[in-house]
ZALO-187708 format. One record per residue: residue number from 1; residue in three letters; x, y, z of N, C-alpha, C, O, CB in turn. Coordinates in Angstrom, 1 decimal, always signed. Glycine has a CB too. Layout:
residues N
+-----+-----+--------+--------+--------+--------+--------+--------+--------+--------+--------+--------+--------+--------+--------+--------+--------+
:   i :  aa :     nx :     ny :     nz :    cax :    cay :    caz :     cx :     cy :     cz :     ox :     oy :     oz :    cbx :    cby :    cbz :
+-----+-----+--------+--------+--------+--------+--------+--------+--------+--------+--------+--------+--------+--------+--------+--------+--------+
: NUM : Ala :      X :      Y :      Z :      X :      Y :      Z :      X :      Y :      Z :      X :      Y :      Z :      X :      Y :      Z :
...
+-----+-----+--------+--------+--------+--------+--------+--------+--------+--------+--------+--------+--------+--------+--------+--------+--------+
END
This chain:
residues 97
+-----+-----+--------+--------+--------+--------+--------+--------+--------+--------+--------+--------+--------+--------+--------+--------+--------+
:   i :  aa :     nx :     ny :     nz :    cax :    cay :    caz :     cx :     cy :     cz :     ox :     oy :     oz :    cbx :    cby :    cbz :
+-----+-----+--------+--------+--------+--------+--------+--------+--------+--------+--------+--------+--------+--------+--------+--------+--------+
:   1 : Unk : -115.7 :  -26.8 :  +78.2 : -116.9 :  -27.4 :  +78.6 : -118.0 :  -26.7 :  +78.0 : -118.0 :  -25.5 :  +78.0 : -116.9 :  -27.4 :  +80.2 :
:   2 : Unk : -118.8 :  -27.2 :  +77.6 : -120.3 :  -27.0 :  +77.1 : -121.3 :  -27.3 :  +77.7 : -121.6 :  -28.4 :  +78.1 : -120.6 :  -27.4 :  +76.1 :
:   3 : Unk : -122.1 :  -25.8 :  +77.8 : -123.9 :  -26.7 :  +78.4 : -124.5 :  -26.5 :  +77.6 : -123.9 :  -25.9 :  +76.7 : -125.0 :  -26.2 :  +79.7 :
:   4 : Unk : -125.8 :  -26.6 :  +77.3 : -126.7 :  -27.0 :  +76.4 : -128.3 :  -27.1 :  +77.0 : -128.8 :  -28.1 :  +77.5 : -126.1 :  -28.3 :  +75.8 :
:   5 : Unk : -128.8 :  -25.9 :  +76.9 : -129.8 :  -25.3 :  +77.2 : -131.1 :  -25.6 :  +76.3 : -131.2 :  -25.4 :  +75.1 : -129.4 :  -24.1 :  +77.3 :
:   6 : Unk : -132.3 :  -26.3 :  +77.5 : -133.5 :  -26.5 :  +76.6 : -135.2 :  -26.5 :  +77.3 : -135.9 :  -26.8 :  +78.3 : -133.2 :  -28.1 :  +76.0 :
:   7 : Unk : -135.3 :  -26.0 :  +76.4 : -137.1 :  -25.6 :  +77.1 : -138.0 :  -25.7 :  +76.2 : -138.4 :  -25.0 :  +75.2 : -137.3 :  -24.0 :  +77.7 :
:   8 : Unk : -138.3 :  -26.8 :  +76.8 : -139.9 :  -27.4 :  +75.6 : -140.8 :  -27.3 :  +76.2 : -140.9 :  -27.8 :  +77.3 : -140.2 :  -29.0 :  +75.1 :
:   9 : Unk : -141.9 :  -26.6 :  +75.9 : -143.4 :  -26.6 :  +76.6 : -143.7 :  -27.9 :  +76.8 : -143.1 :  -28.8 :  +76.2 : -144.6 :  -26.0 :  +75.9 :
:  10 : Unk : -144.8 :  -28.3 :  +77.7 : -145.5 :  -29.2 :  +78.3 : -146.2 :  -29.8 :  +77.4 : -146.0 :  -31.0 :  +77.2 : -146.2 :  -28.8 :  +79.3 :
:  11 : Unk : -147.1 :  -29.1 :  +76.6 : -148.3 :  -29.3 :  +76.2 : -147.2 :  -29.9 :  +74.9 : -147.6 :  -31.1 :  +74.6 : -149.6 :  -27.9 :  +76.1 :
:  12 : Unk : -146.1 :  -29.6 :  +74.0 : -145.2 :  -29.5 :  +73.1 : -145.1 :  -31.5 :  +73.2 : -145.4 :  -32.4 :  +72.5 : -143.8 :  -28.3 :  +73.4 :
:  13 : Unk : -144.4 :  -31.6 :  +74.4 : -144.0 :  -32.6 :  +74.3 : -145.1 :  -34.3 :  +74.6 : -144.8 :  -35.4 :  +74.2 : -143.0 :  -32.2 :  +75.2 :
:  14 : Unk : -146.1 :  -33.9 :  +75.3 : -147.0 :  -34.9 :  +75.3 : -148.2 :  -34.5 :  +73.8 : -149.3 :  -34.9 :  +74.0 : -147.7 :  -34.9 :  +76.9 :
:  15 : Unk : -148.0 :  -33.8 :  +72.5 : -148.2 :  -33.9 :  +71.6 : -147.4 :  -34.9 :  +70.8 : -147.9 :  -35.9 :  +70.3 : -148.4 :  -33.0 :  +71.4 :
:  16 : Unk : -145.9 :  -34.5 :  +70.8 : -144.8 :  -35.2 :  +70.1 : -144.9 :  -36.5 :  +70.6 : -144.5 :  -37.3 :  +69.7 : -143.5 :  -34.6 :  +70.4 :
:  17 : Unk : -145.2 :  -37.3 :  +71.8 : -145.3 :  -38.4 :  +72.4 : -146.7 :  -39.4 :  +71.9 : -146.8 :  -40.6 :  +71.8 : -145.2 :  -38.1 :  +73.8 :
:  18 : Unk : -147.6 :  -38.3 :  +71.8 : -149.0 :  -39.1 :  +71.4 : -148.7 :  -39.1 :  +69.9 : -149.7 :  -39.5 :  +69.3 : -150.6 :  -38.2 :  +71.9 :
:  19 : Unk : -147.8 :  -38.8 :  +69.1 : -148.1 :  -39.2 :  +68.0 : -147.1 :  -40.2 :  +67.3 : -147.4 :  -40.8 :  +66.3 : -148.4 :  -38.1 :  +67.2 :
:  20 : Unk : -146.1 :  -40.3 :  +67.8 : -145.4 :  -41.3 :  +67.7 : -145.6 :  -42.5 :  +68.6 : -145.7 :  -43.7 :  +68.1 : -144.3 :  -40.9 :  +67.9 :
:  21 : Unk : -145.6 :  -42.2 :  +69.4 : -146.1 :  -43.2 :  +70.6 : -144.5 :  -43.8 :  +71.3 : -144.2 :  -45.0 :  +71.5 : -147.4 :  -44.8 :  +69.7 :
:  22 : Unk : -143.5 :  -42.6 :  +71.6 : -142.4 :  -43.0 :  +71.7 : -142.0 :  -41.8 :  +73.0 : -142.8 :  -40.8 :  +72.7 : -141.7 :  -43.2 :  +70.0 :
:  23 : Unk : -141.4 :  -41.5 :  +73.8 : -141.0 :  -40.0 :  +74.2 : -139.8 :  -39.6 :  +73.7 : -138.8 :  -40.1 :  +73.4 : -140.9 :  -39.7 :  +75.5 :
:  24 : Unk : -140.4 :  -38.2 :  +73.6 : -139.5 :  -37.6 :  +72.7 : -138.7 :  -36.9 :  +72.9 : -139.0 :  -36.2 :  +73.9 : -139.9 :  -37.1 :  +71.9 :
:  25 : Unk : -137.4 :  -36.7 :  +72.4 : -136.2 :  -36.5 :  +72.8 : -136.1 :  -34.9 :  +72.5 : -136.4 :  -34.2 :  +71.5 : -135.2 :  -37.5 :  +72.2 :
:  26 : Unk : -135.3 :  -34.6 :  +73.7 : -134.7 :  -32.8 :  +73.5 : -133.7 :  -32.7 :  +73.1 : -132.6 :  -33.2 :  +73.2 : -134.3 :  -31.9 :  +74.6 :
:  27 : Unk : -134.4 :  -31.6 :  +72.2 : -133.5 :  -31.0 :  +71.2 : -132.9 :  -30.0 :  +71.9 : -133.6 :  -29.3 :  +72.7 : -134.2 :  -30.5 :  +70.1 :
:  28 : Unk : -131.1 :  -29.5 :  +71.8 : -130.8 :  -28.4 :  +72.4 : -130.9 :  -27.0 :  +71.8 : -130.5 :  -26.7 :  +70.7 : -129.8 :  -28.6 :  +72.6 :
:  29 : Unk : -131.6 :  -26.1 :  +72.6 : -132.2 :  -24.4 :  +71.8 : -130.9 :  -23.8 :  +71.7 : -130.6 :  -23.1 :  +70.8 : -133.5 :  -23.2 :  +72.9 :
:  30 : Unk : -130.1 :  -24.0 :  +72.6 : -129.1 :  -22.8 :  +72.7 : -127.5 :  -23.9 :  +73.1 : -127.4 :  -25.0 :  +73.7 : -129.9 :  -21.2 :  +74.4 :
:  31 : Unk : -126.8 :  -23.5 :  +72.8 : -125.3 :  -24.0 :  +73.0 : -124.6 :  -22.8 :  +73.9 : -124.8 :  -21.8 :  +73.2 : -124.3 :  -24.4 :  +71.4 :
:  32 : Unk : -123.9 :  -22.4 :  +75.1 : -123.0 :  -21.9 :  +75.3 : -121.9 :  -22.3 :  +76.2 : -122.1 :  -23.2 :  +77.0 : -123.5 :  -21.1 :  +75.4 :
:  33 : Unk : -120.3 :  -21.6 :  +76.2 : -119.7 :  -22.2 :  +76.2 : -119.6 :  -21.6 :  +78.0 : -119.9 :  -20.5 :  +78.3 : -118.7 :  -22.1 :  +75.0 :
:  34 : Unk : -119.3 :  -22.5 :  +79.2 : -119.1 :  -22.1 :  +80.3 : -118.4 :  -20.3 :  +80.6 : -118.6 :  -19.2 :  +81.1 : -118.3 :  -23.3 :  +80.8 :
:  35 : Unk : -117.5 :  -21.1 :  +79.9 : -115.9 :  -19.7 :  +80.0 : -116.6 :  -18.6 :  +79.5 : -116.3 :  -17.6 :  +80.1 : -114.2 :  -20.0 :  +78.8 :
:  36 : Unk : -117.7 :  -18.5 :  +78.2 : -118.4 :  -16.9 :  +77.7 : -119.1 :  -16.7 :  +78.5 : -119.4 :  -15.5 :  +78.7 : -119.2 :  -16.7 :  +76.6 :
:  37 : Unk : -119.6 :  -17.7 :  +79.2 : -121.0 :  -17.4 :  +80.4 : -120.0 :  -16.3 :  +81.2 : -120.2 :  -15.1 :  +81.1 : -121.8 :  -19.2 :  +81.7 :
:  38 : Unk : -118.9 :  -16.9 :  +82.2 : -118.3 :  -16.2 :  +83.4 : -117.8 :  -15.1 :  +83.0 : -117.5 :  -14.2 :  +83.8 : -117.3 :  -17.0 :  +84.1 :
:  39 : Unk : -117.5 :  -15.1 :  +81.7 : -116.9 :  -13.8 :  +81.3 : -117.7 :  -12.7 :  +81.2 : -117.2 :  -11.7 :  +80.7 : -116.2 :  -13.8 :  +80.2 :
:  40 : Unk : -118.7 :  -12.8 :  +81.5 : -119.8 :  -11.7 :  +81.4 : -120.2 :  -11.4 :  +83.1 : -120.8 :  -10.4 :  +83.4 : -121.3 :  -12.4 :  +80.5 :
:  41 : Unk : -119.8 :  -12.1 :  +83.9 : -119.8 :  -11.3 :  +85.4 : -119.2 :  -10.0 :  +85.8 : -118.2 :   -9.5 :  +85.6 : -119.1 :  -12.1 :  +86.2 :
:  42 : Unk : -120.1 :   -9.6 :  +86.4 : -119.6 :   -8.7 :  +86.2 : -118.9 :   -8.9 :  +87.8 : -119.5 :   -9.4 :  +88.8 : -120.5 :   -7.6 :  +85.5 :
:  43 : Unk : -117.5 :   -8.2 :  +87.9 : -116.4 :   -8.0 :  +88.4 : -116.9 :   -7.2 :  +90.0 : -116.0 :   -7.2 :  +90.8 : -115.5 :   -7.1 :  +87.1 :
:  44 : Unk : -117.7 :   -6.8 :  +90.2 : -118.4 :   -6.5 :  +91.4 : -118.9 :   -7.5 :  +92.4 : -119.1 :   -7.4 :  +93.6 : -119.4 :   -6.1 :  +91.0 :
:  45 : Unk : -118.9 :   -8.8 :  +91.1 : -119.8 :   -9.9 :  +91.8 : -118.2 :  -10.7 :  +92.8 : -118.2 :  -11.9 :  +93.1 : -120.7 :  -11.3 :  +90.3 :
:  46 : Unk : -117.4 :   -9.8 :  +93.1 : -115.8 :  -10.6 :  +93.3 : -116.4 :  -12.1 :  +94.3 : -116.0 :  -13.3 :  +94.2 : -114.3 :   -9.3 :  +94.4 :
:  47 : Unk : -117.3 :  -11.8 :  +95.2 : -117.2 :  -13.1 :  +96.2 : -118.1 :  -14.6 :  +95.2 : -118.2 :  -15.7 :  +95.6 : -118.4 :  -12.6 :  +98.1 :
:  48 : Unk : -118.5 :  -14.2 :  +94.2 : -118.7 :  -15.6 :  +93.3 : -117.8 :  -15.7 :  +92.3 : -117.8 :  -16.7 :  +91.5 : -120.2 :  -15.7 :  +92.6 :
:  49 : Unk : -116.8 :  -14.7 :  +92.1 : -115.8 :  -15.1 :  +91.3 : -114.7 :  -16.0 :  +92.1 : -113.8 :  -16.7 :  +91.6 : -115.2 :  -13.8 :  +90.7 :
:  50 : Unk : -114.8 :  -15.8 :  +93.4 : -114.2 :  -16.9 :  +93.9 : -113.8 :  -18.2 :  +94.2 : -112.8 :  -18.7 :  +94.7 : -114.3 :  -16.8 :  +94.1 :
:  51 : Unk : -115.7 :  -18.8 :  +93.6 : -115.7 :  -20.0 :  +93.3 : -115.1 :  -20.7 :  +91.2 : -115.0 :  -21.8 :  +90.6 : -117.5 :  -20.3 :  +93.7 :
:  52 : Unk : -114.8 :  -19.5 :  +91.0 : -114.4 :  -20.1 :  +89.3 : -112.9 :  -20.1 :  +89.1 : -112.1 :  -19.2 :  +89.4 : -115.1 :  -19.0 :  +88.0 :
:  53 : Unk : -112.7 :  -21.2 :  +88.4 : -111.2 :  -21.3 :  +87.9 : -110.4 :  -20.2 :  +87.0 : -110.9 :  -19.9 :  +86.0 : -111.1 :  -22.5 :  +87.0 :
:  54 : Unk : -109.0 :  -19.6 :  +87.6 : -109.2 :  -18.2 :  +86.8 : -108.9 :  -18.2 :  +85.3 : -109.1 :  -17.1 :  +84.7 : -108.3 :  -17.2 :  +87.3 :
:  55 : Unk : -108.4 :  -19.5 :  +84.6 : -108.6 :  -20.3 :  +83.2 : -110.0 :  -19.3 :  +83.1 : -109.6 :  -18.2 :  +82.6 : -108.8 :  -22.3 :  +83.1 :
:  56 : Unk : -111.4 :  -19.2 :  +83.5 : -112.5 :  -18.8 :  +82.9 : -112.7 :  -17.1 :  +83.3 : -113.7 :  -16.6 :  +82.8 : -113.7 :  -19.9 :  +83.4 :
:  57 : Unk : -111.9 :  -16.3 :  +84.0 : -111.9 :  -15.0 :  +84.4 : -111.1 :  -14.2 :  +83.2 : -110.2 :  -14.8 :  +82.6 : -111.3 :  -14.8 :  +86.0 :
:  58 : Unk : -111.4 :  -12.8 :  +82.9 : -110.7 :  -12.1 :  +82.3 : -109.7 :  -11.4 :  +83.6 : -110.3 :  -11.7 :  +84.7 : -111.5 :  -11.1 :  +81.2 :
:  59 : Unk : -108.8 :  -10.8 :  +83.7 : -108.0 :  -10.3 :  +84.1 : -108.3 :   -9.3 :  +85.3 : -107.6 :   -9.3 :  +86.3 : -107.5 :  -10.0 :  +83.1 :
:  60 : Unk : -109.5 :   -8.4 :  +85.0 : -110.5 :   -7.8 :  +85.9 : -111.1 :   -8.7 :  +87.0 : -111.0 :   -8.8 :  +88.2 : -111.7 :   -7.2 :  +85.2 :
:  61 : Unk : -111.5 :   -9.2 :  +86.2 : -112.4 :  -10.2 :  +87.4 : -111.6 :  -11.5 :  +88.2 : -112.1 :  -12.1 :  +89.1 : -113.8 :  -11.1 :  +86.5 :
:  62 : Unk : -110.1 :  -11.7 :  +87.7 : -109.1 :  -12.1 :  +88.7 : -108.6 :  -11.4 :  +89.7 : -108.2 :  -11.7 :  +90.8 : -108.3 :  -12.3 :  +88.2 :
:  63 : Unk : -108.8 :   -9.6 :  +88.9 : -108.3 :   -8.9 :  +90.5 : -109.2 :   -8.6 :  +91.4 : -108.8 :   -8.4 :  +92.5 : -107.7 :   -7.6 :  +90.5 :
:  64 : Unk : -110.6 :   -8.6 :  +91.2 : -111.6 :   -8.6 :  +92.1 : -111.9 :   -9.7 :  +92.8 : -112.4 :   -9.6 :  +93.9 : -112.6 :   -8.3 :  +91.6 :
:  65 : Unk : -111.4 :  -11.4 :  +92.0 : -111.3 :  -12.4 :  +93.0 : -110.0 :  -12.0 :  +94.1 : -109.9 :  -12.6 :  +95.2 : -111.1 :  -13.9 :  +92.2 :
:  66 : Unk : -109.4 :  -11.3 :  +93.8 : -107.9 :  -11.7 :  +94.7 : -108.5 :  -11.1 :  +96.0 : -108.6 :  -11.6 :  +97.1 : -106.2 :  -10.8 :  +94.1 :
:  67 : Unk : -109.1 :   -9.4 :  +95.5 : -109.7 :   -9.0 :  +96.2 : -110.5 :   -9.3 :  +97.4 : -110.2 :   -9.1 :  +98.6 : -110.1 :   -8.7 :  +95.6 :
:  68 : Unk : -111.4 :   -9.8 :  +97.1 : -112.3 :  -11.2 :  +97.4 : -112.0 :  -12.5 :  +98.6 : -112.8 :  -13.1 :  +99.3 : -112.3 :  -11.9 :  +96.1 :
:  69 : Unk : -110.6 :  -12.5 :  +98.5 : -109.7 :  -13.8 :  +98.9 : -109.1 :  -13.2 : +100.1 : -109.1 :  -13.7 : +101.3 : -108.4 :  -14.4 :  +97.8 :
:  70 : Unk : -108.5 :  -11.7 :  +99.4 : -108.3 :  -11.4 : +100.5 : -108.6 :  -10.7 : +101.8 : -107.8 :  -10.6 : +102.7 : -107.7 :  -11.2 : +100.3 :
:  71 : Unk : -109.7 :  -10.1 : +101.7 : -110.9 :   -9.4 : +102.4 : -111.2 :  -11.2 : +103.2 : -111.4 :  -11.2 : +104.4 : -112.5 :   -8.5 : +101.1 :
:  72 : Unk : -111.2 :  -12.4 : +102.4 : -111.6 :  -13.6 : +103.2 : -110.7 :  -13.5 : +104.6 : -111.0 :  -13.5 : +105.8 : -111.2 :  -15.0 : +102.2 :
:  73 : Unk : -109.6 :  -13.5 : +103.8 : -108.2 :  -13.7 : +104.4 : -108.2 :  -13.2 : +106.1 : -108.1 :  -13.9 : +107.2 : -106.9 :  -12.7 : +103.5 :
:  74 : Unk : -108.5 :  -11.5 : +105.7 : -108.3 :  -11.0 : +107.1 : -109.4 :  -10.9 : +108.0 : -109.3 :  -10.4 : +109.1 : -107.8 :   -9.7 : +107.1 :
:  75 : Unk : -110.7 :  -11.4 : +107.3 : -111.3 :  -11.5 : +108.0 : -111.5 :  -12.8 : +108.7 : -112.2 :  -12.8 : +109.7 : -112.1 :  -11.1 : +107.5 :
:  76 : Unk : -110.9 :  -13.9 : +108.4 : -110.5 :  -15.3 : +108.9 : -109.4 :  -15.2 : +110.3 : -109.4 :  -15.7 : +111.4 : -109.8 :  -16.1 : +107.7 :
:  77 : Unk : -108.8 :  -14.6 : +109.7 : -107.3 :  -13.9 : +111.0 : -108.3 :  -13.4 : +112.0 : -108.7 :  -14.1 : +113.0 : -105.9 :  -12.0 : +110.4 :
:  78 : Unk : -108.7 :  -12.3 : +111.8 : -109.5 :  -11.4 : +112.9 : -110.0 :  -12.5 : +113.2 : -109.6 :  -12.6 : +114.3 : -110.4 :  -10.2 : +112.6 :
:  79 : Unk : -110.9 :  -13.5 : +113.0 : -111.2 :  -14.1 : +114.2 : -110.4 :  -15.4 : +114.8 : -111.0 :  -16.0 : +115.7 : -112.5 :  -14.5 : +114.1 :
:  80 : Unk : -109.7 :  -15.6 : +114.6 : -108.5 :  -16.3 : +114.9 : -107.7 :  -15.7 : +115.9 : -107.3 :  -16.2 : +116.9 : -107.7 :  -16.5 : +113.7 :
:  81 : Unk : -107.4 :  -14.3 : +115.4 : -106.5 :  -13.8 : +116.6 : -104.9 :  -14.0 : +115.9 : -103.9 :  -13.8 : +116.4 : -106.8 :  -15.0 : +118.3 :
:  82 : Unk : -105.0 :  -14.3 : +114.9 : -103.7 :  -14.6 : +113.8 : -103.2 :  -13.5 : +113.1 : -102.2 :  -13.5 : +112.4 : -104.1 :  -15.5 : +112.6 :
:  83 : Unk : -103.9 :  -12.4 : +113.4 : -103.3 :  -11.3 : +112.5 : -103.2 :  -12.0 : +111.1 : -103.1 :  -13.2 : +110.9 : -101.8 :  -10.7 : +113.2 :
:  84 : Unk : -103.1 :  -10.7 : +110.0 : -103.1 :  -10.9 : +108.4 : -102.1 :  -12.0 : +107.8 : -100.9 :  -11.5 : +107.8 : -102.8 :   -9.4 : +107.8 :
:  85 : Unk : -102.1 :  -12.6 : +107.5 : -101.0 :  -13.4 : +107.0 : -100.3 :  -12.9 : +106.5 : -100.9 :  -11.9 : +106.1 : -101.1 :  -14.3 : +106.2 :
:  86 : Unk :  -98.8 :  -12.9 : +106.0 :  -98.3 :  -12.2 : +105.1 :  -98.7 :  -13.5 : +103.3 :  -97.8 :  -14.2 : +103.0 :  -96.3 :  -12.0 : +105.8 :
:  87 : Unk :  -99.5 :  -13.5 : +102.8 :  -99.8 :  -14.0 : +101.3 :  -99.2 :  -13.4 : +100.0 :  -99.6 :  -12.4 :  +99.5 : -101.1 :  -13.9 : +101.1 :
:  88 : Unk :  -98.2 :  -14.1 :  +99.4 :  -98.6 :  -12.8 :  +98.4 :  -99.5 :  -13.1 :  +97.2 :  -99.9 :  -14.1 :  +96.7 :  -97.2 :  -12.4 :  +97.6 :
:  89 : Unk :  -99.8 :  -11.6 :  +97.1 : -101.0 :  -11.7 :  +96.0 : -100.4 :  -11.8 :  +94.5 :  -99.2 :  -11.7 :  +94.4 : -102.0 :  -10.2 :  +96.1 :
:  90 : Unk : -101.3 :  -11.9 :  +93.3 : -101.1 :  -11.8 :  +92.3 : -100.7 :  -10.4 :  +91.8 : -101.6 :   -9.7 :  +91.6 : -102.0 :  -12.4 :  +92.0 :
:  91 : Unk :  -99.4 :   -9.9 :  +91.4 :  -99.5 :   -7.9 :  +90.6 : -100.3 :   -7.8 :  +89.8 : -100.5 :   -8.5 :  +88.8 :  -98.3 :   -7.1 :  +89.6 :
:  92 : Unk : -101.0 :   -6.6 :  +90.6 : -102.0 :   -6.2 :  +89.5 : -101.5 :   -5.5 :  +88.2 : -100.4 :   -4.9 :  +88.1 : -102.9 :   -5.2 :  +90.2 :
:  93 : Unk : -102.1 :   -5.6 :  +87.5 : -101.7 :   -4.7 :  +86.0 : -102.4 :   -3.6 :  +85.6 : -103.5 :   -3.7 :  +85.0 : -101.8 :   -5.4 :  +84.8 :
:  94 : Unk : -101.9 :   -2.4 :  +85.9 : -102.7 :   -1.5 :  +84.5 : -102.8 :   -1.6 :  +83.4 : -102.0 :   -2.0 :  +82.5 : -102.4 :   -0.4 :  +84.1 :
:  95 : Unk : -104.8 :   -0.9 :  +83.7 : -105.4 :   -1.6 :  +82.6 : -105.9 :   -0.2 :  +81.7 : -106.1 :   +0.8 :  +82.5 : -106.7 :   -2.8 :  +83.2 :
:  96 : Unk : -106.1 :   +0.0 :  +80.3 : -106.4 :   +1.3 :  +80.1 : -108.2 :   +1.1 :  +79.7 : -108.5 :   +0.2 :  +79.0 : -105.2 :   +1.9 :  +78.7 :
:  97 : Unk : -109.1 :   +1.8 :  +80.0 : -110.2 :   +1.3 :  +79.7 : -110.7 :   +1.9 :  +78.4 : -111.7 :   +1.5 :  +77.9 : -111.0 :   +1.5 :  +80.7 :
+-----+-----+--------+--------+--------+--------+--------+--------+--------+--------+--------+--------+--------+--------+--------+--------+--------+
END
């Protein structure tokens, strides 16, 4: 998936319109790809890595979602009165930095 980022001044575009006499169409400044955007989160942010598909996470920031899920988890129990689920999680991997 691609977005496509654009920012035309004001004054830019009702020039471009008065002289054609047409409105004028945006041009895109910048292209980037979703999946490079998320991969730049940083891994701290785990409770908004929770909303992203892990297709777009590197491997870090999947264990900080799990993290994330599961801090949800027992804190959902605790007020339930359900005690921790038994879930299993994803194995983590060592990672060498």
């Amino acid at each position: 998936m691609m977005v496509s980022l654009s920012k035309i001044e004001a004054d830019v575009l009702e020039r471009a319109s008065s002289q054609n006499g047409t409105s004028p169409s945006l041009v895109s400044a910048s292209e980037h790809r979703l999946t490079d955007l998320f991969r730049k989160v940083n891994p701290r942010d785990k409770h908004f890595l929770k909303y992203l598909p892990d297709e777009m996470l590197t491997d870090l920031q999947k264990d900080a979602k799990e993290d994330a899920l599961e801090e949800d988890r027992k804190r959902i129990a605790s007020y339930t009165g359900n005690g921790s689920r038994n879930r299993s999680r994803r194995p983590r991997v060592a990672r060498g930095r």
